[in-house]
C-alpha positions in Angstrom: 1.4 46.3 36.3 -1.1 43.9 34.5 -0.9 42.8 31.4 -3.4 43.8 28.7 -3.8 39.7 27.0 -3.0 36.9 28.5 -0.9 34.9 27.0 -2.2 31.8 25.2 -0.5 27.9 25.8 0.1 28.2 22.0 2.7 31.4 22.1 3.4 30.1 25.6 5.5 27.2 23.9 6.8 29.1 20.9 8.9 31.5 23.4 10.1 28.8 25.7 10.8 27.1 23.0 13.6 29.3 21.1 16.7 30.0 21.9 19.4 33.1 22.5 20.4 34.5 18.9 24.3 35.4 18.7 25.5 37.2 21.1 27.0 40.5 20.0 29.1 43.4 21.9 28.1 46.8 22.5 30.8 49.3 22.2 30.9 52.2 24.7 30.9 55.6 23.2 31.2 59.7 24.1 28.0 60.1 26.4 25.3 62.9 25.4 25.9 66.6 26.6 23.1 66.1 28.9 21.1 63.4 29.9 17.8 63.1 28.6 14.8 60.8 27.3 12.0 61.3 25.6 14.0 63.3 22.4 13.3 62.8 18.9 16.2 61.2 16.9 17.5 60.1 13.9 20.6 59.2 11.5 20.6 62.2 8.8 23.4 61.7 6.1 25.5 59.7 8.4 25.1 61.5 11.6 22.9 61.6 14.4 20.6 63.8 15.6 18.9 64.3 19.5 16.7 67.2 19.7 14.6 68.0 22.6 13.7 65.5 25.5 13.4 65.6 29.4 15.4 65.3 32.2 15.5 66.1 36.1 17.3 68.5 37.7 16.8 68.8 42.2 13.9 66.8 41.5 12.3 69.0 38.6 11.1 67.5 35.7 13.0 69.7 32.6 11.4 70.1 29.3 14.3 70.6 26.8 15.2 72.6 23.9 18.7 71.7 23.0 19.4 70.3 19.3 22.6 67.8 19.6 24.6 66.0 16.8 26.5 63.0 17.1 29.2 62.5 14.1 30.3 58.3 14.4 33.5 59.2 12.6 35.1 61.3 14.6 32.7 60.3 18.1 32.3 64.3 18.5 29.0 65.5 20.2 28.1 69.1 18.5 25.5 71.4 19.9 23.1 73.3 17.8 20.8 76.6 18.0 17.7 76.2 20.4 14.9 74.8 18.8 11.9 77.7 19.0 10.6 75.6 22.6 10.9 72.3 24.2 9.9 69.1 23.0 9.3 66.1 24.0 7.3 62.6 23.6 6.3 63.3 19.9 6.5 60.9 17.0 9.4 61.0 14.8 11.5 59.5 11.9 14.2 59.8 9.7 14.5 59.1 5.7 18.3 59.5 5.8 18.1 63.5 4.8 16.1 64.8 7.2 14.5 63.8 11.3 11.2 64.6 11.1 9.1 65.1 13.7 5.3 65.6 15.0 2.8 66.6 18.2 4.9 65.8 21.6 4.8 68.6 24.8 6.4 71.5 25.9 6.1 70.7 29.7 2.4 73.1 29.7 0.9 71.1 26.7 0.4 68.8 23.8 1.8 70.3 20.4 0.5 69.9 17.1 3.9 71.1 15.0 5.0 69.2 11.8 8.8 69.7 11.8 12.0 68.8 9.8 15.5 69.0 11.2 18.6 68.3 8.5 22.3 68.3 9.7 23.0 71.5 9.3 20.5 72.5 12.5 18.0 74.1 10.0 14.2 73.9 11.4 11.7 73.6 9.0 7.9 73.8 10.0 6.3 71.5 7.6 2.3 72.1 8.8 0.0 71.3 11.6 -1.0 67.9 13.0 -5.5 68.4 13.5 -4.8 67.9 17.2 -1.9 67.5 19.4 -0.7 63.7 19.1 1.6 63.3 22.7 3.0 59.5 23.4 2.4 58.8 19.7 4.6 56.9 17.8 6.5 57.5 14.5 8.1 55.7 11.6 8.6 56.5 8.0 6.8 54.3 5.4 6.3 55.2 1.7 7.9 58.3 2.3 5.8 59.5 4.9 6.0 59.8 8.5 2.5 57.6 9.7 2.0 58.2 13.8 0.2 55.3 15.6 -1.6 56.0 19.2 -1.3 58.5 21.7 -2.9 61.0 23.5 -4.2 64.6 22.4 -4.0 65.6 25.8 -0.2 64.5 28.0 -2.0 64.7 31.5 -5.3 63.0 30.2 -5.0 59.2 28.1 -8.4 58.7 28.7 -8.6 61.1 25.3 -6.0 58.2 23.7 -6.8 56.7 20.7 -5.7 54.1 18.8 -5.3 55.6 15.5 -3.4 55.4 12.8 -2.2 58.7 10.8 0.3 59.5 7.5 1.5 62.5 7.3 2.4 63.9 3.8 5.9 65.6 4.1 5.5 67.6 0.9 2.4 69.3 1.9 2.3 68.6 5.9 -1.3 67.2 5.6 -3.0 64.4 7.4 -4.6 61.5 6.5 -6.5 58.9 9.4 -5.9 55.6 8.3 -7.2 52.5 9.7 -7.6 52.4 13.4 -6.1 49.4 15.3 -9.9 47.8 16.9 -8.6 44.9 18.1 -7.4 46.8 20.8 -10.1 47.7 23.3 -8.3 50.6 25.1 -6.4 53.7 23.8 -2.6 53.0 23.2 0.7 55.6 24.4 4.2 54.7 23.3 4.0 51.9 20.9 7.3 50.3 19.9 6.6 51.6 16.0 8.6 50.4 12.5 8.1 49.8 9.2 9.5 47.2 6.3 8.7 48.0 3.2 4.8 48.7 3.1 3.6 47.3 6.5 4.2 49.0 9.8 4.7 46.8 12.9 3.1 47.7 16.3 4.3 45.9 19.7 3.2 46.6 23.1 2.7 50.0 24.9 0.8 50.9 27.3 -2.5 52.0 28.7 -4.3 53.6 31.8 -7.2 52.9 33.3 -10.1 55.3 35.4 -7.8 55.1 38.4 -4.9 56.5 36.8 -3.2 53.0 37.0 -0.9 52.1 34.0 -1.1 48.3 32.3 1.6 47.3 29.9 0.4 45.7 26.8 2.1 42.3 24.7 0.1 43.1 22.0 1.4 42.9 18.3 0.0 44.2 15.0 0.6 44.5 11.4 -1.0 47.3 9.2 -1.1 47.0 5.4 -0.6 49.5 3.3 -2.5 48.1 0.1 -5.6 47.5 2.3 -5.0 49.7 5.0 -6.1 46.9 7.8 -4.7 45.9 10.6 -3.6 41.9 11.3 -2.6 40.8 14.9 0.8 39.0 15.2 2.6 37.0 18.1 2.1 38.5 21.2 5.3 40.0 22.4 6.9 38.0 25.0 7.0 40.2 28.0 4.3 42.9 29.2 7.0 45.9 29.1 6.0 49.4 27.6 8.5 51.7 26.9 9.9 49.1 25.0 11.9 50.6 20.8 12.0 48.8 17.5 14.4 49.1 15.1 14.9 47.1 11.7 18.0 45.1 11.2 16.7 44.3 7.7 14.2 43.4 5.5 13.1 40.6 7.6 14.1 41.1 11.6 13.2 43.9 14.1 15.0 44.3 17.0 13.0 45.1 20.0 14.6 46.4 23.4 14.6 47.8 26.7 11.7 49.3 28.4 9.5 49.6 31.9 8.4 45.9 33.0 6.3 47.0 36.5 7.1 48.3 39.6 9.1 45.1 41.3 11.2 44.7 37.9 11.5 48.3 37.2 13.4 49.2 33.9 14.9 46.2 31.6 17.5 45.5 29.4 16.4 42.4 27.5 15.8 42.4 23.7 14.1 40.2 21.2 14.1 39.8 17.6 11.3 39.3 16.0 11.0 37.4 12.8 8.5 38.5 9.6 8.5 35.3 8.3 8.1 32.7 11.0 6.0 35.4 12.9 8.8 34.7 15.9 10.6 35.7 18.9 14.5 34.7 19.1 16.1 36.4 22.5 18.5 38.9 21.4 22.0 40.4 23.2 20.4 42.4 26.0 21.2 46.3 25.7 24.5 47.3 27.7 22.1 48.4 30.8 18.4 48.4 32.2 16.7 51.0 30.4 13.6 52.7 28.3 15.4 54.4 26.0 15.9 55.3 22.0 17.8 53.5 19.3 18.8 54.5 16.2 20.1 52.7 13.1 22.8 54.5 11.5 25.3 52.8 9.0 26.1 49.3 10.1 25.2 49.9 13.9 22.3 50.6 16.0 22.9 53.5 18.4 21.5 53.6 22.1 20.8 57.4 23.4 20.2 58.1 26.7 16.7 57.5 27.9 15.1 56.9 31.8 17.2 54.7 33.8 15.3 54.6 37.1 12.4 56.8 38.4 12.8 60.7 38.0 16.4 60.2 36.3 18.0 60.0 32.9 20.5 58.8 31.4 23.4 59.7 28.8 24.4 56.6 27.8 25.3 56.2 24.0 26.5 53.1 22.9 26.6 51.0 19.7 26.4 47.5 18.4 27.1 46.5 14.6 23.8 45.2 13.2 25.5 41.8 11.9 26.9 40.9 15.1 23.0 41.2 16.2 21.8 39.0 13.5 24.6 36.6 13.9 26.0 37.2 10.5 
């Protein structure tokens, strides 16, 4: 895997320089049904939702269905109705009521669905993306869900973009904000967040005429107020696959992912500073893996994800968010 920048003497010395935040414990909890990656999840009034996803079966690639909920009280895994077809790879985020979701894949192509999901396994069709959006990434900002990246087409990134789109969840339209030009190539899976009125952008990845992938260490800010882009530190590592969560109002922690084909899958983390516009190395996730984390309460949630080539995993751990920060 190549990197997509090169990192400069300047960033260079401000990672080599800072050392490991606290080190906090994850806690092992009741694994998922199935094993899966590529679901769309969230925490919805204290629970956690898994819907959807992919996994291998006698070396079949499965496009799933199944709707899961985890309750942290009581660590009980309930299954839900079928959702109306598979899903998998689209952008998604929660507001604390409702896991909403957009675009993905049903295994024979991309999907342009605007959905909500609430605890009680209701569906709700919200509208209709313009195109599909597959490898897109989601988070909820002024109380809509804004996608960044991806691909119209899931065998095809040369169609990619690097887009940025809101989504109003009251009437299901679309808006296309600002695209990201710094970057000269069309973006897939994005480690997406938001604070307040900026959304964060770090790596991803990208692929070239020949079909070969490059990871990207890229890092941008995008403003709601003037809807343009800024670029930040570069992350530290060229991983894709890599997920952000916020820890607050001023630190994302950023985890996991695919690093090349030596290296394979990783478990280091990093939490990145809005302030100081920094990288502190974070307590690693519990084991080597691209997968999905969810805030929910005082803990951030791992779920499953792809653990080694043609696999998946259903892992579900936790770690309380203070421990992370070092509080």
């Amino acid at each position: 895997m190549q990197n997509q920048h090169a990192h400069s003497p300047l960033i260079l010395g401000l990672v080599s320089s800072l050392t490991m935040a606290h080190a906090a414990t994850w806690e092992k909890l009741p694994p998922l049904p199935e094993p899966a990656a590529g679901f769309v999840a969230g925490c919805v009034n204290g629970r956690i939702i898994v819907a959807g996803g992919t996994n291998w079966r006698d070396g079949t690639k499965r496009w799933l269905d199944t709707v899961w909920l985890f309750d942290p009280a009581t660590s009980q895994w309930t299954v839900g109705p079928k959702m109306p077809h598979s899903v998998a790879y689209a952008a998604f985020a929660s507001d604390g009521t409702r896991l909403y979701f957009a675009g993905g894949a049903d295994g024979k192509q991309g999907r342009k669905e605007i959905c909500a999901l609430d605890d009680q396994f209701k569906l709700t069709r919200l509208g209709d993306l313009p195109q599909p959006v597959v490898y897109g990434a989601g988070s909820m900002r002024d109380g809509q869900l804004h996608i960044f990246g991806g691909t119209p087409d899931p065998d095809d990134w040369s169609k990619g973009s690097s887009h940025l789109h809101a989504i109003d969840l009251t009437t299901g339209s679309t808006t296309t904000l600002a695209a990201l030009k710094d970057l000269p190539n069309p973006i897939g899976i994005p480690a997406v967040t938001a604070i307040r009125s900026h959304l964060y952008s770090f790596t991803g990845a990208w692929i070239d005429a020949s079909q070969q992938a490059h990871n990207s260490t890229a890092a941008f800010q995008h403003e709601t107020a003037s809807n343009t882009w800024k670029p930040l530190a570069e992350y530290p590592e060229a991983i894709r696959g890599v997920f952000g969560v916020p820890l607050d109002e001023h630190h994302i922690y950023l985890a996991g992912g695919y690093s090349s084909v030596t290296t394979r899958f990783v478990a280091k983390a990093w939490i990145y500073d809005l302030r100081t516009n920094q990288y502190t190395q974070a307590t690693p996730l519990p084991l080597a893996v691209n997968t999905t984390l969810v805030k929910c309460g005082e803990y951030i949630h791992l779920l499953g994800g792809e653990d080694q080539m043609k696999h998946r995993s259903d892992a579900c751990w936790r770690v309380r968010i203070a421990d992370l920060l070092g509080q």
